[in-house]
Each structure stands twice: as C-alpha cells, then as structure tokens.
N, C-alpha and C positions, 0 to 999 in steps of 0.2 A: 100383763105383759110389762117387763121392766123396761127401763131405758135402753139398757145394754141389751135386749131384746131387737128394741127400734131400731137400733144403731145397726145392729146386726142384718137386721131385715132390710134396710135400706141400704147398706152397703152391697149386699148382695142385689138385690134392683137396678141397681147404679152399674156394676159392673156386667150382668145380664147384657147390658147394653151399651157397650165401652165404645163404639163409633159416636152414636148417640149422645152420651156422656163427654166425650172429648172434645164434640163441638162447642159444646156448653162451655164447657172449660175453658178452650179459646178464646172467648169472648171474653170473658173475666178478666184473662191472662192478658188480652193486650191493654182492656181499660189499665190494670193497677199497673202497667208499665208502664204507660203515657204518664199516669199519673205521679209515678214516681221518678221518671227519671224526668220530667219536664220542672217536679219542685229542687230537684236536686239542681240541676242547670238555674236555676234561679238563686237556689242558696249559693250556690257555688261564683256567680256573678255578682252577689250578696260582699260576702267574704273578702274576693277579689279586689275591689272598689276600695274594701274598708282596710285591708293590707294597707293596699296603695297609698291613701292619704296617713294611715298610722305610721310608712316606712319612711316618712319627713320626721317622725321621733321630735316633734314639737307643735306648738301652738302657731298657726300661723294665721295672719290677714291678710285679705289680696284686695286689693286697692285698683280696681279697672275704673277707663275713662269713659264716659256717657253713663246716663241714668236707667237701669235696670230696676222698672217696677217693681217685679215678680222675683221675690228674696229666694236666696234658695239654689238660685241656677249658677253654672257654670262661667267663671269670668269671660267674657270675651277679650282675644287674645290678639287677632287679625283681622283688620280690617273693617268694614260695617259701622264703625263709627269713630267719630272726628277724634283725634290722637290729642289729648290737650292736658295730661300729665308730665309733668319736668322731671329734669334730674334735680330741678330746686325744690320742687317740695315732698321729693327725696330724703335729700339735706334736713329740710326744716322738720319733718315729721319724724325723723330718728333722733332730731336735736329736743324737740318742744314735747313728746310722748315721754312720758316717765316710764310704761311699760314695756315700748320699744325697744330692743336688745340690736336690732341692726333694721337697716331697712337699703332691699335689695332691689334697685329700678329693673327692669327688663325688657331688652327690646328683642323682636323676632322679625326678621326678614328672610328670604331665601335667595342664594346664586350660585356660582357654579366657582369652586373648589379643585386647583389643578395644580399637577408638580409632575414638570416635564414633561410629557407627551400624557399623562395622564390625565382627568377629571372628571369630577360628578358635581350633581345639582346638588347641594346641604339645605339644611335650615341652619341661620345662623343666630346663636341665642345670642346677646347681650346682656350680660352682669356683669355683678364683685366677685372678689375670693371669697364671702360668706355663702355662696350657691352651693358650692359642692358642700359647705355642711347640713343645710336647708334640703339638700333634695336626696343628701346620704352618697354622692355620687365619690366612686374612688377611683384612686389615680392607678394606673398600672407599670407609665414610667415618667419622669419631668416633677411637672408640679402644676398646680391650678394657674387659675389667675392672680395674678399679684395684687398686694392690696394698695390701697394710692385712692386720689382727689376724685370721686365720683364724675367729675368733668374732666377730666386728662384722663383720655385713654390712649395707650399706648399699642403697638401694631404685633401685639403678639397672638397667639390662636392655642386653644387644649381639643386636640382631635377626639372625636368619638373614636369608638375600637373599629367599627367598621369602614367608616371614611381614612382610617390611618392604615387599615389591611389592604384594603385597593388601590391607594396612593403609593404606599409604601413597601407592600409586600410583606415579607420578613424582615425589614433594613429599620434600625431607629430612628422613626422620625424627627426625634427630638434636637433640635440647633437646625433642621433644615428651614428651608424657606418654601412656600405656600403662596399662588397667587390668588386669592379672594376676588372676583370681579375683575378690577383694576388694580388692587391693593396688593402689596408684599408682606405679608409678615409671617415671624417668626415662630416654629412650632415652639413650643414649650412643654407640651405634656401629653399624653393620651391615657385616655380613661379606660378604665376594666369595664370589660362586656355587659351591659347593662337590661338591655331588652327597651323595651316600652314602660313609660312611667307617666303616669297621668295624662296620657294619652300624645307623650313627645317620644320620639324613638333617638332614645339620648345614640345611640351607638349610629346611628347617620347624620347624627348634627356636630357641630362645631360651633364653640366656645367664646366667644372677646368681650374687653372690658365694653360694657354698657356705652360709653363716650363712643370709641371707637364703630360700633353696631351703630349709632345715627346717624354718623358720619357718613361710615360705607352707606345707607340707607336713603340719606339724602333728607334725615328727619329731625322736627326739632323735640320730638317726645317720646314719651315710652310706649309701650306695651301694658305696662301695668307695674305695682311697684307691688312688693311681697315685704309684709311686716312681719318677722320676728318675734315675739312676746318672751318677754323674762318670762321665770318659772310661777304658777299659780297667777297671770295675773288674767282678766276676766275679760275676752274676748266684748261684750257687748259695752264695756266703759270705754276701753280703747276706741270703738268703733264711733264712738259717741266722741271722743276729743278728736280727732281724724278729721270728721266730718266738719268741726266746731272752726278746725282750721283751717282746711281747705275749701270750705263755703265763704271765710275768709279771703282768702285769697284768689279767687275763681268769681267772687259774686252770687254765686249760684252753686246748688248742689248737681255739676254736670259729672260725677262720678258714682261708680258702684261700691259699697265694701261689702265684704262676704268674710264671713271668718270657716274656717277649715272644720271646725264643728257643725257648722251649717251647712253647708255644703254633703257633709259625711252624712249626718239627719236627713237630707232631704233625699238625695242618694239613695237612702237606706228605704224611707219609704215608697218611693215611687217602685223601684226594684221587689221591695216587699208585697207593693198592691198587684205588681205585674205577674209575681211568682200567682198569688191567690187566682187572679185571671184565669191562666192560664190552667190550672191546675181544676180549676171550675170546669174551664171548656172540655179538656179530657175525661174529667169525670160524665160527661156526659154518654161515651162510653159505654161505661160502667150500667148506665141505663138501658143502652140498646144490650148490652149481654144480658140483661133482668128481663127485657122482655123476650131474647131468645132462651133462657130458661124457661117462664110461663110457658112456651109455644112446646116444648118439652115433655113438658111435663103434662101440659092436657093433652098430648097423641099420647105419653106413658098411660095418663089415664083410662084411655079410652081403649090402650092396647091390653087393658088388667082387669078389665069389668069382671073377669072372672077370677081372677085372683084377687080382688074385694069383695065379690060372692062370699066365696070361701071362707076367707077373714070374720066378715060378717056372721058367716051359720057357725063356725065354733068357737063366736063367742065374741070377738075385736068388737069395742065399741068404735060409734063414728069421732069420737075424739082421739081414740088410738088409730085409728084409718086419716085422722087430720094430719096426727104429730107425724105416722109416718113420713107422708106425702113432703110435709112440710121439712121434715128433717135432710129429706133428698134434698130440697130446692137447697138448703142452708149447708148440707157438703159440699155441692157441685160449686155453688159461691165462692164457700172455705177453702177446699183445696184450691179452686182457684186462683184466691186471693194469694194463697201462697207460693203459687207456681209465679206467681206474677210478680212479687216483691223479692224474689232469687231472681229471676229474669233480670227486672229492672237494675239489679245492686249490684250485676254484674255487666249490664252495659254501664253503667255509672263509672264502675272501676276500671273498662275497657278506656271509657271517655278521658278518664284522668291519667291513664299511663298516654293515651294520645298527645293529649291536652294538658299537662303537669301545671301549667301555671293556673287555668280553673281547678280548683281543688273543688268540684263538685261534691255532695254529700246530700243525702232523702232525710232531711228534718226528721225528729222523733213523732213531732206533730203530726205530719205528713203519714209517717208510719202506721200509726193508730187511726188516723181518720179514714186513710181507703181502706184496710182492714175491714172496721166497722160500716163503711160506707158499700163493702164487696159483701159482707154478711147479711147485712141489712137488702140489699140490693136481691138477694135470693129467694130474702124471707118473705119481702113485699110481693116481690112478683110468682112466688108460691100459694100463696094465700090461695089466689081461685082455682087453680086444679087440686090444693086439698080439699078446700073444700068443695069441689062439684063430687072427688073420692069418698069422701064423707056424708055425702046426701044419697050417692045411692041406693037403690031399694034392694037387697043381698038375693030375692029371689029373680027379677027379672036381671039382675048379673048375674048368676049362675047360666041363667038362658042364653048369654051372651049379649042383652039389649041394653 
C-alpha cells in the first residue's frame, strides 16, 4: 500500500464523517487564530512604539528630575516627584556638552483655554522653537515658537489642530488672542493634525515658551529637559558628562537620564516577552483541540473494528493500520491549521483597516511555529488510537469485538 494509497484511504475516512471531522477542526481553527492574531497584535504594538520614537528622526536624551533606579523606563513627566530641574542647567548643559546640538527644557501643566464664550481644559506644553523639529510637529498656519533667551518668555501660544477647531471654527486663529487661566496671549500658529505622539495628544494641547509655562504654572522648574545629539555622537558619553555636571551642581545625583535608544530596547523587549506570553497561553488551545482529536479518533476506532478486520485479512500490516490512523489525526490538524491561519490573517487585516495606526502583522516566526505546533498537536495526540488500530486482533474485529 503506497502513500498516496494512505492518503487516499484516510481522506475518505475523514469525510465518511464530516460532522465528526468538523468539530475536530474547530478546535484547531480557533487555537491558530488566538494564536496568530494575539502575535500579530503584539508585533503590531511592537512596530507602533518603534515608529514613534524613530518619527523624532534623531538621537535624543531625556534628562527627568529624581532618581529612577530601574534604567529603562519611561521619564516621568507630572508630578510624583520634587520638580528640581532649571532652565539654568538647561543653559549650561547645551553650553558645557560638546555633543549637545540644542537642549530643550519642558514644562507641562494643564488649564482651561477660552475665546469668547468658548473653552476647554488643554495640556499646556512649555518649550523652544527647537520642539517642533525634535518631535517632527508641522505647522499648518502662523509659525512655531519664536526663538529667544530661554528665561524670557514671551505671551504667545501655537494651538493644537483641535483646540484651534473648537475655539475657532473655520476662522483663522492666527493674531487672535486666547485667555490661558488668567493670562492673555497671542495665537501665533496652529499645528497640522497630529494624533497622539508618545503618548501626548499634540492636537488638544497647546504650545508656549518654556519661561512663560512656569510662570502661568506658578513654578520654578521644568518637566524635564530633552537633549539633542549632533549627528553619530554616542548617547552613553553624553549621558556620562550630563551626570558629571549636574551631580555638580545639584550635590547629588537627584536626576534621571535615559537616552531614546534605551528606552526603544527596553520597549521592544518587554513587548517582545509579552507577545511570547501571550502567544504561549493561546497555544494552550491548540492542546485542548489535540486532545479532542484523540477522543475522535478512539470512538473512529472503535466504530472500524471492522473495517481493520478487513484491512488486516487482505493483508494491511499493523504499521500500515498505524500510518493510516495517524495520518487522519495529522489532516484534521493540517487542514486545520490552515483554516486557521486564513481566519486569523484576515481578522488581522479587518483589525488594521479598523485600527490603520496599529499596523498589526503574524511574524513569519509565528507562522511556522503554530503550523508545526497544529501538526505536531495531531500527531502526538493520534499516537494512542493508532496504535490501540494497530493492536487489534483482525479475527475478533471481523466479529465486531
């Protein structure tokens, strides 16, 4: 009996009993879809992250105030701890760093934002004119912030696209005036529609020189300062004369640095181990449908006694009565595996015309491993109904026992 014999004999087995066979299938079909569209969702938030910090199109350091043991994380931006960064060592760390190409203080407060009978609550950022090339942000009409004495700020404001749509309407907000809190100042520019960028929703914040944001604030420090790097210069030296200087001036290392590489590494792998997780726990799945194939396959068993009789008296040895058996278990797997990885590739592709800014995608990795993981999954839990198929005695199966 050849292969294509097997093949044949157990295709036809398989569909003898297509309610039977479907259920089987099901099972397969939802593991490799958990499986695939939960690693997709991960690369896709993978990716996402790594845009993000790429679409700053430079090297950058982020200089937060208190001391963060654990390298790696996310600067802290509001609140939680004591504010003790200046706009002076601002000044001195863009003046004293050879590497340093600009160095961008930043303060963030929130209040409420009105013109005329109108207003909303903002976030209000605090920088230079160097932000908008730092964070890639474009102007739509006006002009950024001006450049000038990192402690003179002056009462102007650059609207996000959506605080200048609700404010403004259709009307150019640009030369109008803006009360900020208590404050008046002057629009000067509105930004093109932006979305969310590392986790600030540029299009409902609003914009003023750095001086100005402590003022309105009522503060005497930053947020955090954002260093620049000229082109090739090496983030861990920088980070190293930084510290040299501001331990300097401070007494103590009461600040964080983080360079933009580091942050995108650590990112990448915690995301990476989560994807794995996850991708683990739905494989588990993939197990309960293995063991509803075995349960399959020993009632097929036991419903063929006589059609392995038969096999048996003209001839099939029990290694040909194995491979059958087992070639069933390793279809129902197969096809399933493949019903499953179309399923999945296409909610994936549903997810990303939903969802355009996750650009979700099922790793190649991914691909081959449930594959193998749904074939393999058939063959293990086939194993004992071939072979209980292959131990029978051909005479008392004829008899039907």
């Amino acid at each position: 009996m050849s292969f294509l014999d097997l093949l044949r004999f157990a295709s036809h087995a398989l569909l003898q009993n297509r309610r039977r066979s479907a259920l089987s299938l099901l099972g397969v079909v939802i593991g490799v879809v958990a499986v695939t569209s939960l690693t997709a969702i991960g690369e896709g938030a993978l990716h996402f992250v790594t845009d993000q910090f790429a679409s700053l199109g430079t090297s950058i350091v982020i200089v937060s105030p208190g001391k963060n043991e654990t390298t790696g994380g996310m600067p802290h931006g509001i609140g939680g701890i004591p504010n003790d960064l200046t706009l002076r060592d601002a000044i001195i760390l863009e003046r004293r760093v050879q590497s340093v190409r600009a160095a961008v203080p930043i303060s963030v407060s929130t209040d409420t934002i009105s013109h005329l009978e109108r207003d909303r609550q903002v976030m209000i950022v605090g920088a230079t004119s160097e932000f908008a090339r730092l964070q890639q942000l474009e102007i739509a009409t006006g002009l950024f912030l001006p450049e000038g004495e990192l402690d003179r700020g002056s009462s102007v404001v650059v609207l996000g696209n959506l605080v200048a749509k609700e404010l403004f309407e259709n009307a150019n907000p640009v030369g109008a005036t803006v009360r900020i809190g208590g404050w008046r100042m002057r629009v000067i520019g509105v930004l093109r529609e932006r979305g969310t960028q590392l986790g600030m929703q540029v299009d409902e914040s609003v914009f003023i020189p750095t001086a100005s944001g402590m003022r309105m604030a009522n503060k005497s420090s930053v947020s955090r300062i954002m260093l620049e790097l000229l082109p090739r210069s090496d983030p861990k030296i920088t980070i190293a004369e930084v510290k040299k200087i501001l331990i300097e001036r401070h007494d103590e290392e009461d600040f964080t640095c983080i360079s933009q590489d580091a942050v995108m590494s650590s990112l990448a792998s915690i995301l990476g181990i989560l994807t794995m997780v996850v991708a683990g726990i739905a494989s588990v799945s993939l197990a309960v449908a293995g063991i509803g194939i075995m349960n399959v396959m020993l009632v097929s068993v036991s419903e063929r006694t006589d059609e392995v009789g038969l096999l048996k008296a003209v001839g099939a040895t029990g290694r040909q009565i194995l491979a059958i058996f087992l070639l069933e278990a390793a279809m129902l797997s197969f096809v399933g595996g493949l019903f499953g990885l179309a399923t999945g590739t296409l909610l994936v592709l549903l997810g990303n015309a939903l969802y355009p800014a996750v650009n979700a995608v099922t790793p190649l990795w991914a691909v081959i491993a449930v594959m193998a993981l749904s074939l393999g999954t058939g063959i293990v839990f086939g194993v004992l109904p071939a072979w209980r198929a292959s131990r029978l005695d051909p005479v008392a199966a004829l008899q039907g026992h």
